[in-house]
C-alpha positions in Angstrom: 100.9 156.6 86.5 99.4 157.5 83.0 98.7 154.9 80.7 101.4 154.7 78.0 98.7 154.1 75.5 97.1 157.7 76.3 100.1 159.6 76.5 100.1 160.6 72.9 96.4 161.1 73.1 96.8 163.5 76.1 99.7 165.5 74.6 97.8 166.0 71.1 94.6 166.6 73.5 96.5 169.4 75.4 98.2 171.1 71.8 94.7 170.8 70.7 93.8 173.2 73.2 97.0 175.2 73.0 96.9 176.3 69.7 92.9 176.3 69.6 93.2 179.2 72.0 96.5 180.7 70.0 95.0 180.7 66.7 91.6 181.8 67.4 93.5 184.8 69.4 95.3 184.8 66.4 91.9 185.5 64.1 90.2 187.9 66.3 93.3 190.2 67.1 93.6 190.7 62.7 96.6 188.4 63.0 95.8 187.3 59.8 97.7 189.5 57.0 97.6 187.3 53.8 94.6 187.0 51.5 95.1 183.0 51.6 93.0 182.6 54.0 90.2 185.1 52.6 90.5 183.1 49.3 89.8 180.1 50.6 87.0 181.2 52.5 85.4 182.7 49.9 85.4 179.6 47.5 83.9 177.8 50.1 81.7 179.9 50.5 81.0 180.0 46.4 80.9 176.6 45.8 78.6 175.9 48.7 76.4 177.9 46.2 77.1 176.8 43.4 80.0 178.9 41.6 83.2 178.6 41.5 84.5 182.1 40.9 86.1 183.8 43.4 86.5 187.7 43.3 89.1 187.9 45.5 91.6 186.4 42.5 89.5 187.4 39.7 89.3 183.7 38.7 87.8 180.4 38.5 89.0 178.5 42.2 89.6 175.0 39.9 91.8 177.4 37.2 94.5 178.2 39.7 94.9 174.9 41.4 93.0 171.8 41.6 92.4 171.5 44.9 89.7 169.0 44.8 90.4 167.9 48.3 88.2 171.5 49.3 85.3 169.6 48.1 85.3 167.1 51.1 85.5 170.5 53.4 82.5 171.7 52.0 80.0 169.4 54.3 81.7 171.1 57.3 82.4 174.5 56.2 78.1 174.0 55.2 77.6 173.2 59.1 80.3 176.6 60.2 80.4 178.7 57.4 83.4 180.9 58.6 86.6 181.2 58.3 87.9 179.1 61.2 86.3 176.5 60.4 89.5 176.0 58.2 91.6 176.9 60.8 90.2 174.1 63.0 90.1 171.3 59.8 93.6 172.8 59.5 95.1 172.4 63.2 93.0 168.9 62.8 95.1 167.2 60.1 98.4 169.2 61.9 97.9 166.7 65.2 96.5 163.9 63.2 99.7 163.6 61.3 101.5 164.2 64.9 99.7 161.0 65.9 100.3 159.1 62.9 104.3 159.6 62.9 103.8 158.3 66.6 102.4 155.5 64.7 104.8 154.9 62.2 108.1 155.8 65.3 105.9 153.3 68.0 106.9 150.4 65.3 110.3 150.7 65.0 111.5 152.7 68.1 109.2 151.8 71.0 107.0 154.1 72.9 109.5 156.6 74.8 111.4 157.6 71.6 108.3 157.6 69.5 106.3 159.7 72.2 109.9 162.6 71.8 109.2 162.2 67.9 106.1 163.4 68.0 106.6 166.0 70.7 109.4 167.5 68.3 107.4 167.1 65.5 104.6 169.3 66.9 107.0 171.6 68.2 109.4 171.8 65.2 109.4 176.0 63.9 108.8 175.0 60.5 105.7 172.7 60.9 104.5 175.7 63.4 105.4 177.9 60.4 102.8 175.8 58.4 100.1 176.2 61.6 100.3 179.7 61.8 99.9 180.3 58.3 96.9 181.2 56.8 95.1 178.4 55.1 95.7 176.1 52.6 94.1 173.1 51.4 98.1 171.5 51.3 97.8 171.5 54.9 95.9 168.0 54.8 98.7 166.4 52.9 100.8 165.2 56.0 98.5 163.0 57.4 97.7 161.5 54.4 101.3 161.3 53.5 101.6 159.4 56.7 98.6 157.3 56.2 100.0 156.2 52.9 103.7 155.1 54.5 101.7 153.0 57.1 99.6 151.4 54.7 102.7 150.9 52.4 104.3 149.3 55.2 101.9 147.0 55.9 100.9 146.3 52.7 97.4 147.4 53.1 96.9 148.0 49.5 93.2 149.3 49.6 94.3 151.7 52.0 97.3 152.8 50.1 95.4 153.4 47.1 92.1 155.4 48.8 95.0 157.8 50.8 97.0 158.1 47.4 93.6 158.7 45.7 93.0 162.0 48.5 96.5 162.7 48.2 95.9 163.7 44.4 93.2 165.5 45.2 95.1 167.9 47.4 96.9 169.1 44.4 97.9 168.5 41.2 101.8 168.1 41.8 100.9 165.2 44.9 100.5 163.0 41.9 104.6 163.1 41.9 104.5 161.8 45.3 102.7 159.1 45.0 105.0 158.2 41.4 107.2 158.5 44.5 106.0 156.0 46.4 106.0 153.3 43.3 109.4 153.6 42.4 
């Protein structure tokens, strides 16, 4: 019999794997019809050398959005510059914030119901929606989100404030979640 303890491990393990295969497949096959993912590519790409124009929008990447959160990419988009890279960071934060609403259901539900919780939260169409999607730096707001509501729980408020603190630099409008979180 499995470990209970490993269980969640082994079924974010095996949709690692799953959607590793799908979403490369995905890439190679010109699945990919937005520019989203092009964009953010590119202003890697630029301010891994030192601009942040990108000519793809015909603007400054900071003057859209502030998606400050890309500059904690850049160290691993500098190791694999291409475009997957941000697929994988992407499908990375997707079962990390599988594995921390196990977290959060494990404490109030017990394992069984916890373990279904975060089976239908990987398997739920709009948070596949999200994984099939190009890219977007948003994408690394649900674990953090989820980070934050475990700290917040537990009153851990150093940990509270450093995931509010990368929650912000996500996007500008996160800020109104973390407001959120005070009231």
């Amino acid at each position: 019999m499995l470990n209970n303890r490993r269980l969640p491990f082994i079924v974010c393990a095996v949709s690692f794997f799953i959607w590793y295969i799908l979403l490369f497949y995905k890439y190679y096959h010109f699945g990919y019809s937005d520019w989203d993912l092009a964009f953010f590519t590119q202003a890697c790409w630029q301010l891994l050398h030192g601009s942040q124009f990108t000519s793809i929008a015909g603007i400054n990447y900071f003057g859209d959005h502030s998606y400050f959160i890309t500059l904690l990419t850049l160290p691993f988009f500098a190791l694999v510059p291409h475009p997957l890279t941000l697929v994988l960071l992407k499908l990375i934060a997707y079962l990390t914030a599988a594995y921390l609403f196990y977290k959060i259901a494990y404490e109030a539900l017990g394992g069984a119901s916890a373990l279904a919780l975060m089976v239908l939260y990987i398997i739920f169409p709009a948070n596949i929606f999200s994984l099939l999607y190009e890219f977007n730096p948003e994408s690394f707001a649900p674990p953090i989100l989820f980070w934050m509501l475990i700290a917040f729980q537990k009153r851990q408020w150093r940990s509270f404030l450093i995931a509010s603190l990368l929650l912000m630099l996500i996007k500008e409008n996160m800020a109104l979640l973390v407001c959120a979180f005070g009231l």
